[in-house]
Biopython code that builds the backbone (N, CA, C, O; Angstrom):
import numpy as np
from Bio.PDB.StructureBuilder import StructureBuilder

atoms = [
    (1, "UNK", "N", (123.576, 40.676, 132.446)),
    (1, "UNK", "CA", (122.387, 39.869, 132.282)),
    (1, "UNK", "C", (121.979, 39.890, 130.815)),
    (1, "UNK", "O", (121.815, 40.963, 130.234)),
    (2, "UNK", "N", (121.849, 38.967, 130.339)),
    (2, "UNK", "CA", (121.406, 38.438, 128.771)),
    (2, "UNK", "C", (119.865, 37.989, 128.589)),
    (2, "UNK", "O", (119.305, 37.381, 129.501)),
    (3, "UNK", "N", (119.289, 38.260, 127.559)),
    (3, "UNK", "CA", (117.799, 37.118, 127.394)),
    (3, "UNK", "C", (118.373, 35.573, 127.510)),
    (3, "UNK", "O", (119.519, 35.245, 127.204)),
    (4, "UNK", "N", (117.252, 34.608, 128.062)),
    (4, "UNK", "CA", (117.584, 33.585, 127.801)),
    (4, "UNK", "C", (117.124, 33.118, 127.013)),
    (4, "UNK", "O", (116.245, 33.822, 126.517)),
    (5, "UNK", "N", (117.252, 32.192, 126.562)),
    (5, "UNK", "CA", (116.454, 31.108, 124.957)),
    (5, "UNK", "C", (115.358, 30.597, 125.956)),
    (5, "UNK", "O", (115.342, 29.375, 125.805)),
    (6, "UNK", "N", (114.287, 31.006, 127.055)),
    (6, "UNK", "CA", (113.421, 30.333, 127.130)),
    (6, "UNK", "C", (112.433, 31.508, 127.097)),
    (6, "UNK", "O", (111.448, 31.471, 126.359)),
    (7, "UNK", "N", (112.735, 32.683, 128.001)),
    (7, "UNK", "CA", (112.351, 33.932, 127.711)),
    (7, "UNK", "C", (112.307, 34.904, 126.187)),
    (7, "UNK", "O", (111.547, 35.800, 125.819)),
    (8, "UNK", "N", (113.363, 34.322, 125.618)),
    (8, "UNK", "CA", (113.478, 34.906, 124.186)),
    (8, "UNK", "C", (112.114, 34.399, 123.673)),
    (8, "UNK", "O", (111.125, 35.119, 123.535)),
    (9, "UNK", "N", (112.168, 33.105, 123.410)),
    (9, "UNK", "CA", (110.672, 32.442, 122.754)),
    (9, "UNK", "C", (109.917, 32.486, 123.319)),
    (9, "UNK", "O", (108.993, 32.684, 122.530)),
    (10, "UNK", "N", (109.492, 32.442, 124.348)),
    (10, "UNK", "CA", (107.780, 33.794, 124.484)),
    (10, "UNK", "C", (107.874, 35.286, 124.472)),
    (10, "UNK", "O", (106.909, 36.021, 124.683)),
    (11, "UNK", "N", (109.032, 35.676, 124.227)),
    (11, "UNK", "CA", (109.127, 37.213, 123.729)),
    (11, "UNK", "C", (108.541, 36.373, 121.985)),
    (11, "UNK", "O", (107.348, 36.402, 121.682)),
    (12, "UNK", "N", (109.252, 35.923, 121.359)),
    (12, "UNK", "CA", (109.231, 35.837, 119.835)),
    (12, "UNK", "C", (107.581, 35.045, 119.882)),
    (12, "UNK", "O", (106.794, 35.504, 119.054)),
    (13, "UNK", "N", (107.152, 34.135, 120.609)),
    (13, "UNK", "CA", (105.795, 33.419, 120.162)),
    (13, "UNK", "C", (104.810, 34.961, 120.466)),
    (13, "UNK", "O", (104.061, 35.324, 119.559)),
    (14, "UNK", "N", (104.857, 35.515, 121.333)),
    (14, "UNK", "CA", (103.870, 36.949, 121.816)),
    (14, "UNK", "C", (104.171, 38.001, 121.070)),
    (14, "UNK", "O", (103.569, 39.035, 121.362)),
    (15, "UNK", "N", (105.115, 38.052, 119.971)),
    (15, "UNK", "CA", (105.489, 39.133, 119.553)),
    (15, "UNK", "C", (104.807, 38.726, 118.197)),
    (15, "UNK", "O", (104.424, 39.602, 117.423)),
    (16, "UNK", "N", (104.645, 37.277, 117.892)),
    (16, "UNK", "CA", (103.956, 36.964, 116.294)),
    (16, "UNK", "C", (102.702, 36.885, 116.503)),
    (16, "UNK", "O", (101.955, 37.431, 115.690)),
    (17, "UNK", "N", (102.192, 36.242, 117.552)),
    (17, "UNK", "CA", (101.005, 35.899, 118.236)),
    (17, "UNK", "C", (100.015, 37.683, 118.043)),
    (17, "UNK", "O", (99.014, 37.931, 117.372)),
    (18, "UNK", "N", (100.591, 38.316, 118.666)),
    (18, "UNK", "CA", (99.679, 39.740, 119.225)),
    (18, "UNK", "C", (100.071, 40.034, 117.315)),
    (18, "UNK", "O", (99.199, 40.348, 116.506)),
    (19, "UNK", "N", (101.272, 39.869, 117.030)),
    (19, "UNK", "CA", (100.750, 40.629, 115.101)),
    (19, "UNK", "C", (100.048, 39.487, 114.744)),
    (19, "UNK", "O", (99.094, 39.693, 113.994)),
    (20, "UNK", "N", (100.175, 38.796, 114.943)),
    (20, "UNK", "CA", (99.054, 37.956, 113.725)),
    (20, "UNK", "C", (97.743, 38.505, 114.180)),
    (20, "UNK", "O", (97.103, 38.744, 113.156)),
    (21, "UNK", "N", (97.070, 38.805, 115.194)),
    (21, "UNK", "CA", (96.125, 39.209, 116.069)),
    (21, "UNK", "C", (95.592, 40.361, 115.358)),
    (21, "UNK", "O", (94.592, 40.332, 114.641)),
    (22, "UNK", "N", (96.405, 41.497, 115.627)),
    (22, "UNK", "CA", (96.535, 43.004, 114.892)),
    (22, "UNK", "C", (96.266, 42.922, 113.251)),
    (22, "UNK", "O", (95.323, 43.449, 112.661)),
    (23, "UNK", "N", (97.449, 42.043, 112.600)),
    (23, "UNK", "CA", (97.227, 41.922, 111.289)),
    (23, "UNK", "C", (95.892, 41.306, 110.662)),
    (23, "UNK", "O", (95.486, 41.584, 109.533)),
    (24, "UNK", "N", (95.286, 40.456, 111.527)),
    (24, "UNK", "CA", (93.952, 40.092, 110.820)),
    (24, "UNK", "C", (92.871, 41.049, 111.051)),
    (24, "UNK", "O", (91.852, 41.156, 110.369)),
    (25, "UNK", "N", (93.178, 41.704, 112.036)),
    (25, "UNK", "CA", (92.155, 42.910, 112.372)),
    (25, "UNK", "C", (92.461, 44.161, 111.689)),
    (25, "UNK", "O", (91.538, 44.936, 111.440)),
    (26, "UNK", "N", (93.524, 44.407, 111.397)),
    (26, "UNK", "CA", (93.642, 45.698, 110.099)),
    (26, "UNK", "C", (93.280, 45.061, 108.652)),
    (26, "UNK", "O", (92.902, 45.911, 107.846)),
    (27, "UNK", "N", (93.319, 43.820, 108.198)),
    (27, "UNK", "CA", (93.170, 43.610, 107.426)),
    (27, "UNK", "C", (91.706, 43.670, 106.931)),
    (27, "UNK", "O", (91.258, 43.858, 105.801)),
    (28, "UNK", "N", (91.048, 43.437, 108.215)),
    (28, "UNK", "CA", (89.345, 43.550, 108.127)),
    (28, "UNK", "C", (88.690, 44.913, 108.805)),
    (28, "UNK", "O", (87.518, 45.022, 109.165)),
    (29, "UNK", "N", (89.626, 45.832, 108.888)),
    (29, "UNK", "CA", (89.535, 47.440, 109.148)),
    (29, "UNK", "C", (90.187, 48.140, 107.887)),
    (29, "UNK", "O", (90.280, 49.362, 107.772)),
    (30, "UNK", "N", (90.497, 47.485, 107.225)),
    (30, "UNK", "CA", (91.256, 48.324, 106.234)),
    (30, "UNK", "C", (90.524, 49.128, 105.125)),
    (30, "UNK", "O", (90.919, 50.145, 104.555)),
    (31, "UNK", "N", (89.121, 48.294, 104.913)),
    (31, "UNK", "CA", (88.291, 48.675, 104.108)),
    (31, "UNK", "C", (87.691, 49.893, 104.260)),
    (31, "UNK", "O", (87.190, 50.450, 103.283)),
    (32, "UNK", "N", (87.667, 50.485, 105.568)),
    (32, "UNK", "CA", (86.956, 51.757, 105.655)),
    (32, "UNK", "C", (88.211, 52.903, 105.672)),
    (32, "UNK", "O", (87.861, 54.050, 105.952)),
    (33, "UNK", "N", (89.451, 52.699, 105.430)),
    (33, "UNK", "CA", (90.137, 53.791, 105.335)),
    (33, "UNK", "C", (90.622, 54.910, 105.866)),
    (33, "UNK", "O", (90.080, 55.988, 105.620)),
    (34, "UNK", "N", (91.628, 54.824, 106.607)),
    (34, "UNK", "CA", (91.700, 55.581, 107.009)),
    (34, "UNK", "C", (92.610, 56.972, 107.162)),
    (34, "UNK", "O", (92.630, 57.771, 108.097)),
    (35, "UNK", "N", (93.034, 56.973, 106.449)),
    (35, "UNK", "CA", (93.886, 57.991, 106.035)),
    (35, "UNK", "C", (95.098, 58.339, 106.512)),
    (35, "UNK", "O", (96.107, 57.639, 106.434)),
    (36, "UNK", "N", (95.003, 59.618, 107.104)),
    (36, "UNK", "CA", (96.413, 60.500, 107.994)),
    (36, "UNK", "C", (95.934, 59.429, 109.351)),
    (36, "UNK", "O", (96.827, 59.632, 110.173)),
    (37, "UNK", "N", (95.079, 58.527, 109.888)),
    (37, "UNK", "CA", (94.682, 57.852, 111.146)),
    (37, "UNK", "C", (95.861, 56.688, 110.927)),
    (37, "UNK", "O", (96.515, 56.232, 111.865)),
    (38, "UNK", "N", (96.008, 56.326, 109.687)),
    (38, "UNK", "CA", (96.912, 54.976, 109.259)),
    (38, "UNK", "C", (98.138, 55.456, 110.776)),
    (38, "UNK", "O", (98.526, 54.707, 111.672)),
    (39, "UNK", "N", (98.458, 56.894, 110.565)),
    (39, "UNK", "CA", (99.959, 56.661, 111.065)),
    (39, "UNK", "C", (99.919, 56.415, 112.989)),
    (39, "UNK", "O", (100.708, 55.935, 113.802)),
    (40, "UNK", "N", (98.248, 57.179, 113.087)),
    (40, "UNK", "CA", (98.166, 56.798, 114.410)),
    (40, "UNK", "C", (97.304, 55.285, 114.864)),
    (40, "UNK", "O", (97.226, 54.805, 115.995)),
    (41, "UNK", "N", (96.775, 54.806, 113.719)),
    (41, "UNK", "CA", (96.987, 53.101, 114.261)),
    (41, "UNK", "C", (98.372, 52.128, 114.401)),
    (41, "UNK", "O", (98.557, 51.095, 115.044)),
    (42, "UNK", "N", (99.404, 53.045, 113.368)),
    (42, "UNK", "CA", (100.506, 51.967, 113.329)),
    (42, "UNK", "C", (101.068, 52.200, 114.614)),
    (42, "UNK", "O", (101.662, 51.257, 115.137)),
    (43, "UNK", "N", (100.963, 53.651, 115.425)),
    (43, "UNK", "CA", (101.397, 53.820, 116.716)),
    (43, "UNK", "C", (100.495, 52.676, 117.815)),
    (43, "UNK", "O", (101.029, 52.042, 118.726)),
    (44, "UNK", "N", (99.441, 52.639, 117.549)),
    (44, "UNK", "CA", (99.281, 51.874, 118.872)),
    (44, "UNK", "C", (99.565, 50.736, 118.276)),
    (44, "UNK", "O", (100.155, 50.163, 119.191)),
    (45, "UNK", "N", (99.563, 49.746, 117.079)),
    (45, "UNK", "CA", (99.748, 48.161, 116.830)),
    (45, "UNK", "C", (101.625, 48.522, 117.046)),
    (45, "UNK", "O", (102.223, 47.454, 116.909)),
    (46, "UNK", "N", (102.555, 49.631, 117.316)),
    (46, "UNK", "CA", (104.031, 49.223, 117.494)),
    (46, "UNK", "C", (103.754, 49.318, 119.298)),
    (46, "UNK", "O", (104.345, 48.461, 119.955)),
    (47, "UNK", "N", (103.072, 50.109, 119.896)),
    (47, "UNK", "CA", (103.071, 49.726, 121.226)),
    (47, "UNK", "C", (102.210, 48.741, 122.317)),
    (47, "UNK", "O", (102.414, 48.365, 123.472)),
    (48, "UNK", "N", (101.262, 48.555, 121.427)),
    (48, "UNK", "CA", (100.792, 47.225, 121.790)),
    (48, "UNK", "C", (101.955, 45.973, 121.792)),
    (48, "UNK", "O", (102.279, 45.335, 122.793)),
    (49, "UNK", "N", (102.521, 45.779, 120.364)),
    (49, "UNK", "CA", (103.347, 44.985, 119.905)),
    (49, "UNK", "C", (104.266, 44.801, 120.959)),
    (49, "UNK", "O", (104.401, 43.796, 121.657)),
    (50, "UNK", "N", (104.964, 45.999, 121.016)),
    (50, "UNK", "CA", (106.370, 45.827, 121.756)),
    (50, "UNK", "C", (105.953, 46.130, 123.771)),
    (50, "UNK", "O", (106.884, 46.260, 124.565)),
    (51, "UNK", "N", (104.668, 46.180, 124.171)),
    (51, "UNK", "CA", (104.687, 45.953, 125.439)),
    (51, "UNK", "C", (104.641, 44.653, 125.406)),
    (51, "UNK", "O", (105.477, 44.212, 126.194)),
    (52, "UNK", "N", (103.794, 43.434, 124.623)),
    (52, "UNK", "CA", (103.437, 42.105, 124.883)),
    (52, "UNK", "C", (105.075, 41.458, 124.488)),
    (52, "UNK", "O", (105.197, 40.298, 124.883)),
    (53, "UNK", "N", (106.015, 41.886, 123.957)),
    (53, "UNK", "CA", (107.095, 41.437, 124.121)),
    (53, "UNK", "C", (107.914, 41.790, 125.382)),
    (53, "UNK", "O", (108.506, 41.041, 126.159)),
    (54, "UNK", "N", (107.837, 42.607, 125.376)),
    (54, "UNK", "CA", (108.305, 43.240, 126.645)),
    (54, "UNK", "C", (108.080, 42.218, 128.203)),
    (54, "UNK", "O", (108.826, 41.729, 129.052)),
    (55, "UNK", "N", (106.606, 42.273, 127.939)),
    (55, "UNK", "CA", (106.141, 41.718, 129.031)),
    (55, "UNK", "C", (106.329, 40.110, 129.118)),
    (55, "UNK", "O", (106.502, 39.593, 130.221)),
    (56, "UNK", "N", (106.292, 39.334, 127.948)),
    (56, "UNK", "CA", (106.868, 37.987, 127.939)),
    (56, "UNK", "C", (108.215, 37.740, 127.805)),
    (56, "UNK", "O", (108.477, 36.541, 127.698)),
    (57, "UNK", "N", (109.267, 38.586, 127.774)),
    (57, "UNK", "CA", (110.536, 38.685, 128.141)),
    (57, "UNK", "C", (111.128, 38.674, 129.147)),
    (57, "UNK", "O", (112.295, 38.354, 129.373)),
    (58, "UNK", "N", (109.787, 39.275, 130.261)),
    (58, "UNK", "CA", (110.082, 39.140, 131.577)),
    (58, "UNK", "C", (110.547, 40.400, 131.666)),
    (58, "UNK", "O", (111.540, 40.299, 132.386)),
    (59, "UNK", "N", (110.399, 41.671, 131.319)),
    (59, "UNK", "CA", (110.803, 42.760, 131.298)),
    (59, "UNK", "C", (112.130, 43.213, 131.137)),
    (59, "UNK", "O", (112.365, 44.364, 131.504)),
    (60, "UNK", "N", (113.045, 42.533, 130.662)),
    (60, "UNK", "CA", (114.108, 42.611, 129.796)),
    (60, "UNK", "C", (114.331, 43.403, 128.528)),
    (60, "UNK", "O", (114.330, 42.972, 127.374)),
    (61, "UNK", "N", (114.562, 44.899, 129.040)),
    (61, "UNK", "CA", (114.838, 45.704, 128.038)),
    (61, "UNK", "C", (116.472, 45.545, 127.303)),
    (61, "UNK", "O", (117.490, 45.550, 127.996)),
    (62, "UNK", "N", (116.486, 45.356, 125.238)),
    (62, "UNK", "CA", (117.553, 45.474, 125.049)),
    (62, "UNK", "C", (117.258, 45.146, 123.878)),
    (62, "UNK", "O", (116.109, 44.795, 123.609)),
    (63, "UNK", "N", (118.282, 45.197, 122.904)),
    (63, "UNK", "CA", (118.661, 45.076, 121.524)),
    (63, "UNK", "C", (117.419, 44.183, 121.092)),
    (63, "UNK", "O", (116.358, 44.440, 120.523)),
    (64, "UNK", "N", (118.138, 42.737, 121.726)),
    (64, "UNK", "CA", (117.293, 41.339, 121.271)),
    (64, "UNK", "C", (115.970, 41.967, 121.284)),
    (64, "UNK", "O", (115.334, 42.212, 120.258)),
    (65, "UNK", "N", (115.431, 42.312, 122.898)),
    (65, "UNK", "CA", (113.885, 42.280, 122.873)),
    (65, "UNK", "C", (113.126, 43.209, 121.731)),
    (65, "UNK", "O", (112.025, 42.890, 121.282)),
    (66, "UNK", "N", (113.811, 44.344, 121.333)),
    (66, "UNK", "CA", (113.822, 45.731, 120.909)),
    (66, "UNK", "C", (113.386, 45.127, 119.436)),
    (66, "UNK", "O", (112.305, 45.487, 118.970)),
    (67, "UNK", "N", (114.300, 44.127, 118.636)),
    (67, "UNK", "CA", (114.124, 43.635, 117.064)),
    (67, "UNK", "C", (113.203, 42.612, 117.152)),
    (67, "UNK", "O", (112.572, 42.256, 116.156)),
    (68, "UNK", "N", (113.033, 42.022, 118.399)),
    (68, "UNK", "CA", (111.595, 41.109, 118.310)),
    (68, "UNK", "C", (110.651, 41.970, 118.110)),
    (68, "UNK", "O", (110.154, 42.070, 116.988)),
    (69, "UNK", "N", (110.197, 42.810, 119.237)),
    (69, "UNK", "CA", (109.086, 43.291, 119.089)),
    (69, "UNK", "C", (108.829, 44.244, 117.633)),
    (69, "UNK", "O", (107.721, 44.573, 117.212)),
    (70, "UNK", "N", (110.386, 44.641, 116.893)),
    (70, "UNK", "CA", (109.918, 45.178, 115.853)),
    (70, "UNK", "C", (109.925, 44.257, 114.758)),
    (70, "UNK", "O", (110.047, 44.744, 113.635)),
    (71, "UNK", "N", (109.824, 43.094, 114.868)),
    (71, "UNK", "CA", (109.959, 42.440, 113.823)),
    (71, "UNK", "C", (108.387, 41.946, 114.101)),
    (71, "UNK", "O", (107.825, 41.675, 113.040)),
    (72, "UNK", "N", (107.732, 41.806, 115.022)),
    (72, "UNK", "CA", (106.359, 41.245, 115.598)),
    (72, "UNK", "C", (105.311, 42.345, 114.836)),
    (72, "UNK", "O", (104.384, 42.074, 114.074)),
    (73, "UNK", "N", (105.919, 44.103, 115.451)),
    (73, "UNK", "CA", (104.956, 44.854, 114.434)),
    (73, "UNK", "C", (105.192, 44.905, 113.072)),
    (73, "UNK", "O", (104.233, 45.453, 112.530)),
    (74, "UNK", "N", (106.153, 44.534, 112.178)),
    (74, "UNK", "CA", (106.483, 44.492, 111.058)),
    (74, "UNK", "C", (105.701, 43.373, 110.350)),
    (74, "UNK", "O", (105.152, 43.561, 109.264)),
    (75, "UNK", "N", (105.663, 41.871, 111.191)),
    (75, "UNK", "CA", (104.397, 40.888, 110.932)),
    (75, "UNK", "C", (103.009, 41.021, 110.675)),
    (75, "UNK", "O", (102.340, 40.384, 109.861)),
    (76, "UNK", "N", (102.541, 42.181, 111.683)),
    (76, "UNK", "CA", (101.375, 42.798, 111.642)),
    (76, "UNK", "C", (100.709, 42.831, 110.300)),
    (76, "UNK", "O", (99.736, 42.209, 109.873)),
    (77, "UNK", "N", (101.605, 43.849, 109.672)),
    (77, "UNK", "CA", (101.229, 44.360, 108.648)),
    (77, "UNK", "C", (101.316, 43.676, 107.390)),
    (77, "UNK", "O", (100.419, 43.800, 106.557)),
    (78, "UNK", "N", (102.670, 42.721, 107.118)),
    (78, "UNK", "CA", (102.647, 41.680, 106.821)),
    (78, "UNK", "C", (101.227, 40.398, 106.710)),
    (78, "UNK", "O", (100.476, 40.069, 105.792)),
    (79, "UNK", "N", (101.304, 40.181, 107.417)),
    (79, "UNK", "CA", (99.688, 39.383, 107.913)),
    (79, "UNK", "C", (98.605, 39.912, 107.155)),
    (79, "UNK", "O", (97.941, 39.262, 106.348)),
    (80, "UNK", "N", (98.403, 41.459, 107.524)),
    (80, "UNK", "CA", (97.056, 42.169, 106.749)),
    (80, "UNK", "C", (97.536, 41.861, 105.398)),
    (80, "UNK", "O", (96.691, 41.516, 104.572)),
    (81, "UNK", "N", (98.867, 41.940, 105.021)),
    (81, "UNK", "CA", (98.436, 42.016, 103.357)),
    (81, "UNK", "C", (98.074, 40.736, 103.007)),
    (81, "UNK", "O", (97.355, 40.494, 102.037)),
    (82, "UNK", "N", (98.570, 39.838, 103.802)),
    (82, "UNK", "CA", (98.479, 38.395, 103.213)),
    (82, "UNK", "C", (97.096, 37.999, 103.114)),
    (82, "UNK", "O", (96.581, 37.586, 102.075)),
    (83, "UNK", "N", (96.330, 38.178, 104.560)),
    (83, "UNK", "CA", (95.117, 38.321, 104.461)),
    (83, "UNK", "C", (94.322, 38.688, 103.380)),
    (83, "UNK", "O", (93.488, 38.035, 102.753)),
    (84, "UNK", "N", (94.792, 40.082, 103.232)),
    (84, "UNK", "CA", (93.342, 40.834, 102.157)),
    (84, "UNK", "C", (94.116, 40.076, 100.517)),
    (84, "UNK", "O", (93.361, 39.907, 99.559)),
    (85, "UNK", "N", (95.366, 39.760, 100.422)),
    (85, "UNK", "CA", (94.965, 39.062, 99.427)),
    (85, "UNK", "C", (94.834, 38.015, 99.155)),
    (85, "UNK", "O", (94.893, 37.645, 97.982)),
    (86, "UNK", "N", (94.563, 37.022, 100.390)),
    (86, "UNK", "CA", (93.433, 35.599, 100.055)),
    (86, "UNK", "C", (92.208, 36.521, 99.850)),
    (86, "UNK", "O", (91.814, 36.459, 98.685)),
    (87, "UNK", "N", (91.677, 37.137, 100.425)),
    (87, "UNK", "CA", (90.242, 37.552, 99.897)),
    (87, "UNK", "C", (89.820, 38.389, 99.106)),
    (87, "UNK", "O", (88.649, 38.667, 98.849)),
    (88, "UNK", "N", (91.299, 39.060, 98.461)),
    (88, "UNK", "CA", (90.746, 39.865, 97.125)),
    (88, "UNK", "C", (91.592, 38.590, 95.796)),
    (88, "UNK", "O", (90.827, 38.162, 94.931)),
    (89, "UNK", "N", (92.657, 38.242, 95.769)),
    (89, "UNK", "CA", (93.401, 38.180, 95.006)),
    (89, "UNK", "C", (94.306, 38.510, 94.892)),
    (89, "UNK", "O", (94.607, 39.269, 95.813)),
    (90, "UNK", "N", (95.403, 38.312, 93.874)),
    (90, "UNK", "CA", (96.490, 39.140, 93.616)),
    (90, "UNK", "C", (98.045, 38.831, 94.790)),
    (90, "UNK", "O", (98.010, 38.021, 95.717)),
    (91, "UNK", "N", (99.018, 39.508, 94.510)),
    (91, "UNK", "CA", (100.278, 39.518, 95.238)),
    (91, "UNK", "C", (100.099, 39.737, 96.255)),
    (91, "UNK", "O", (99.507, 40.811, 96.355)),
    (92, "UNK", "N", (100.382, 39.076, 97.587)),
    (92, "UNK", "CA", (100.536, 40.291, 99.192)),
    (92, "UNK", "C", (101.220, 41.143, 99.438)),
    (92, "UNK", "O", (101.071, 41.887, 100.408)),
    (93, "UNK", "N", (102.345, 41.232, 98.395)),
    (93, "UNK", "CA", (103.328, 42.477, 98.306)),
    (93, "UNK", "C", (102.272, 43.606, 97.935)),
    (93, "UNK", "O", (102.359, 44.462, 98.815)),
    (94, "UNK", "N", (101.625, 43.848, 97.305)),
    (94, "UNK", "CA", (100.443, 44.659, 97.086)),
    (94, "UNK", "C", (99.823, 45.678, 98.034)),
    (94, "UNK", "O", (99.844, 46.908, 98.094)),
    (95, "UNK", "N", (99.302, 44.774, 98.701)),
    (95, "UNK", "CA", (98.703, 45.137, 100.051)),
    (95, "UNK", "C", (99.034, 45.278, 101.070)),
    (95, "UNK", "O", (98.206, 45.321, 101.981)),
    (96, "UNK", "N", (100.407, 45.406, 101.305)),
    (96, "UNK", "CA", (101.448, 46.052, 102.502)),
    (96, "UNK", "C", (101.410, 47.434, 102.799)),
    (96, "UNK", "O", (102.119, 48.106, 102.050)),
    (97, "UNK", "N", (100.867, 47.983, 103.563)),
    (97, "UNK", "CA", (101.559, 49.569, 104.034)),
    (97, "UNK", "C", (102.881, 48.971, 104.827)),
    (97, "UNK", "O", (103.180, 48.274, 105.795)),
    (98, "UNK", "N", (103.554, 49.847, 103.575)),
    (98, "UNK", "CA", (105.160, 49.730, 104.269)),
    (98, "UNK", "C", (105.182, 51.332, 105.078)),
    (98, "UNK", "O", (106.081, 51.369, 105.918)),
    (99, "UNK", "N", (104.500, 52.433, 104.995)),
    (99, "UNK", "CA", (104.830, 53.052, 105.832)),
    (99, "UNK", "C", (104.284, 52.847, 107.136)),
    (99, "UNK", "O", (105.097, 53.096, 108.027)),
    (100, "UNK", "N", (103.060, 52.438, 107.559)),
    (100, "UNK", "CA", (102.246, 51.783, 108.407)),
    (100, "UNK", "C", (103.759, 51.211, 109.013)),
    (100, "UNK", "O", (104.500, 51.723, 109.852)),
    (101, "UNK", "N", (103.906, 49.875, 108.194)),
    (101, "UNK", "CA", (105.272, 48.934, 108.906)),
    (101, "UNK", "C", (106.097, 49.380, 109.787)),
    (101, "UNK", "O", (106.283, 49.103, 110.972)),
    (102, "UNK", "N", (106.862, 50.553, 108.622)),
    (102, "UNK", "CA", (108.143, 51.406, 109.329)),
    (102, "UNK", "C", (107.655, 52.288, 110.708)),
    (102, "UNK", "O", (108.369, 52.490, 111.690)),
    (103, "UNK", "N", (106.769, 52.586, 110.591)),
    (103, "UNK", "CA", (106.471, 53.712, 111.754)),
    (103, "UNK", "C", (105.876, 52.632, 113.174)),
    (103, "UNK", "O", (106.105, 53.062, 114.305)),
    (104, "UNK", "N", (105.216, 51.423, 113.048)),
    (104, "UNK", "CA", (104.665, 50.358, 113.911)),
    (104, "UNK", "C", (106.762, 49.186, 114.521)),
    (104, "UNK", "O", (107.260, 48.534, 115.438)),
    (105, "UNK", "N", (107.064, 49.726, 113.142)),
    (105, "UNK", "CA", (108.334, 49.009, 113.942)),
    (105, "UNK", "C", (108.994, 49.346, 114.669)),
    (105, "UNK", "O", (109.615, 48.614, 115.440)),
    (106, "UNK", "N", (109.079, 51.376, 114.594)),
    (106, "UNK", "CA", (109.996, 52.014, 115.024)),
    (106, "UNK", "C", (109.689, 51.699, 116.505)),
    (106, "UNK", "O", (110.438, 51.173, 117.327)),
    (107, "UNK", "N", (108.045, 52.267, 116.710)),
    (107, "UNK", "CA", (107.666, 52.442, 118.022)),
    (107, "UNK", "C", (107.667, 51.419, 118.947)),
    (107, "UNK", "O", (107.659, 51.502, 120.175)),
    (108, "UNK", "N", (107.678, 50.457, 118.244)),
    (108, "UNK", "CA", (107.848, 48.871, 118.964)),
    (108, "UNK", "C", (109.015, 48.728, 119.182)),
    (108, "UNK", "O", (109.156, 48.592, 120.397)),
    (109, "UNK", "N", (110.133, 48.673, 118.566)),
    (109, "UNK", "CA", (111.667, 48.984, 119.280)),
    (109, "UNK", "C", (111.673, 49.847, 120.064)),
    (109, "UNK", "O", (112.207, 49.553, 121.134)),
    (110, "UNK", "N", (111.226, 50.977, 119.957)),
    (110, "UNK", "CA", (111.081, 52.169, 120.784)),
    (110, "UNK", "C", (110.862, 51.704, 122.453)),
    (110, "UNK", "O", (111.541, 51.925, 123.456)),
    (111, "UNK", "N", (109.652, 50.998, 122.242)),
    (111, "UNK", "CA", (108.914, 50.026, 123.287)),
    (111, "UNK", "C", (109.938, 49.673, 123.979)),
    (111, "UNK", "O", (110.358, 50.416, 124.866)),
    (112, "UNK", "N", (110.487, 48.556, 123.720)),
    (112, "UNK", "CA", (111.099, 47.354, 124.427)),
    (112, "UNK", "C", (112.621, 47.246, 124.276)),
    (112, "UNK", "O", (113.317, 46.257, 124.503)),
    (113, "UNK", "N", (113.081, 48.710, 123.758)),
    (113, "UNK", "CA", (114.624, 49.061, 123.978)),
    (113, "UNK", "C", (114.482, 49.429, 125.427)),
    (113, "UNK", "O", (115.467, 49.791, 126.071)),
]
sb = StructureBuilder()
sb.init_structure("model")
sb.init_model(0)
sb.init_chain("A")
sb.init_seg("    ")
for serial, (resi, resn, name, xyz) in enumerate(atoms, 1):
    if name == "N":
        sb.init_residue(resn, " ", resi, " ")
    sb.init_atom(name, np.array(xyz, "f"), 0.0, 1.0, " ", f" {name:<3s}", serial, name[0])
structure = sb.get_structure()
């Protein structure tokens, strides 16, 4: 049994959908800081992430679903930077937690492997 291309794309629309979601909301949480907490928000935005793929996959655990959903929490964070820099200025490369990323991607593959 394989994903299909109809199930794949509401795995992939729910997997950008819930980060774009996440990412505008860290982006407007980001201001109060949070420290050593960063690594336990990126845990719940990779398992949030990778159940709503999961679950629009039709519960199809595997590779495919596994790099959606980590590519969905990897958007997340993505998103926040883009965000905070329409409203500060400057590069969105800037404003990326790439460790945030890595640790929200892992757990989201983690998820939906």
């Amino acid at each position: 049994m394989s994903l299909r291309p109809q199930k794949a794309a509401r795995a992939v629309g729910a997997a950008f959908g819930v980060g774009s979601g996440l990412g505008v909301l860290l982006a407007f949480a980001g201001g109060v800081g949070f420290g050593f907490f960063t690594l336990i928000v990126a845990y719940f935005v990779g398992l949030l992430t990778g159940r709503a793929t999961l679950r629009a996959a039709g519960y199809y655990r595997g590779e495919s679903t596994a790099w959606i959903a980590a590519a969905g929490a990897g958007w997340a964070y993505v998103c926040a930077g883009v965000v905070i820099a329409s409203q500060v200025g400057g590069d969105a490369r800037l404003y990326v937690q790439v460790l945030g990323l890595l640790v929200a991607g892992f757990f989201a593959y983690r998820e939906a492997a």
